[in-house]
C-alpha positions in Angstrom: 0.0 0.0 0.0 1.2 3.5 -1.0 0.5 5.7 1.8 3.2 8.4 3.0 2.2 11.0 6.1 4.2 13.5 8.0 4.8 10.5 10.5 6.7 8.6 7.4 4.9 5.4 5.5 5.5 3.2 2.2 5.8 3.7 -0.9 6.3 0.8 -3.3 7.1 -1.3 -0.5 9.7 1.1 0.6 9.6 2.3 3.9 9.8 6.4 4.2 11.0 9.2 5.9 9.5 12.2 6.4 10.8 15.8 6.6 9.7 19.1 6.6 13.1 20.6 6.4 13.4 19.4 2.6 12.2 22.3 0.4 12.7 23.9 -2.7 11.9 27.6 -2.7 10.3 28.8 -6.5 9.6 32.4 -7.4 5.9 31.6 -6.3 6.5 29.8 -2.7 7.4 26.6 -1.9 7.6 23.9 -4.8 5.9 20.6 -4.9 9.3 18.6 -5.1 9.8 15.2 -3.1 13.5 14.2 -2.5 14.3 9.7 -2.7 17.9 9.0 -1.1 18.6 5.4 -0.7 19.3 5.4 2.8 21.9 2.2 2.8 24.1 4.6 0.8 24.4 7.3 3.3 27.5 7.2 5.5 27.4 9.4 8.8 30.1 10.4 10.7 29.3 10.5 14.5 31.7 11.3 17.1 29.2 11.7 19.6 30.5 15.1 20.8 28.6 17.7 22.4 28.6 21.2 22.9 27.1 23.3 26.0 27.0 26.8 26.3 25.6 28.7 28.7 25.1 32.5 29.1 23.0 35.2 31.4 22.7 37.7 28.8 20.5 37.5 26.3 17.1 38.8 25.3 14.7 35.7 24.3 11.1 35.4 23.7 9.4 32.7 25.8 6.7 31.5 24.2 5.6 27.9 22.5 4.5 29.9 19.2 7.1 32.5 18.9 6.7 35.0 16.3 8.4 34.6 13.0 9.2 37.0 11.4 9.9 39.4 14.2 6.9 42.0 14.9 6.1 45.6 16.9 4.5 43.2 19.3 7.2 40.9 19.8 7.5 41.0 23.6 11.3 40.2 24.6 12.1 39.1 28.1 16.0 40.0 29.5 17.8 37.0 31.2 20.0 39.4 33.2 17.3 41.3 34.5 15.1 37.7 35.1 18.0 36.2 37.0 17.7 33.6 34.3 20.3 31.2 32.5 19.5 30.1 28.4 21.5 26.8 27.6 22.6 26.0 24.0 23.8 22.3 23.1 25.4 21.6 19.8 26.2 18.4 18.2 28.1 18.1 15.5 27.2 15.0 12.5 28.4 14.7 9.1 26.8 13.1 6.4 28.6 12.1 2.4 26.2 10.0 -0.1 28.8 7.0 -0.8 28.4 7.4 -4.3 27.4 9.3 -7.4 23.8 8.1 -8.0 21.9 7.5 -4.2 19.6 10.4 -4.8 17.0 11.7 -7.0 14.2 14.9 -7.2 10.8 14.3 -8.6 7.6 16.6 -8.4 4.9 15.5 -6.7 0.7 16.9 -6.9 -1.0 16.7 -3.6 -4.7 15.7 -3.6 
């Protein structure tokens, strides 16, 4: 069964992925392009190293639907004057396609 959702699914008996950070931007908005990688050909480097920072200064909007892009009404909220600490963690992963042909673009129509 061909059925693919933002949770992943099949298609032709091949198990997906799915991904909202794959886009193609067009002059018009965001194009109906589907990206296939043959995941047995993609080698990732992992050293498993991890990055904290920490810092008191800082202005940061707390809330779960921040405002993108910036507005007038964008209310920012100090950490100094809060008395409060923002934590980054970074970890670094690398990725190559181990050869020339593991990947492919095709359009796709949503119904």
């Amino acid at each position: 069964m061909n059925q693919i959702t933002q949770r992943g699914g099949q298609l032709a008996g091949i198990r997906c992925c799915s991904s909202c950070r794959v886009r193609w931007i067009r002059a018009n908005g965001i194009g109906n392009r589907l990206a296939i990688v043959d995941a047995t050909q993609l080698v990732v480097a992992d050293e498993g190293d991890l990055t904290i920072d920490s810092s008191k200064q800082g202005m940061v909007e707390l809330d779960t639907a921040p405002t993108s892009p910036i507005t007038a009404g964008t209310v920012y909220v100090s950490l100094w004057h809060a008395n409060l600490l923002a934590l980054k963690a970074e970890r670094w992963i690398n990725w190559k396609l181990a050869n020339a042909n593991p990947a492919r673009w095709t359009t796709v129509n949503y119904v």
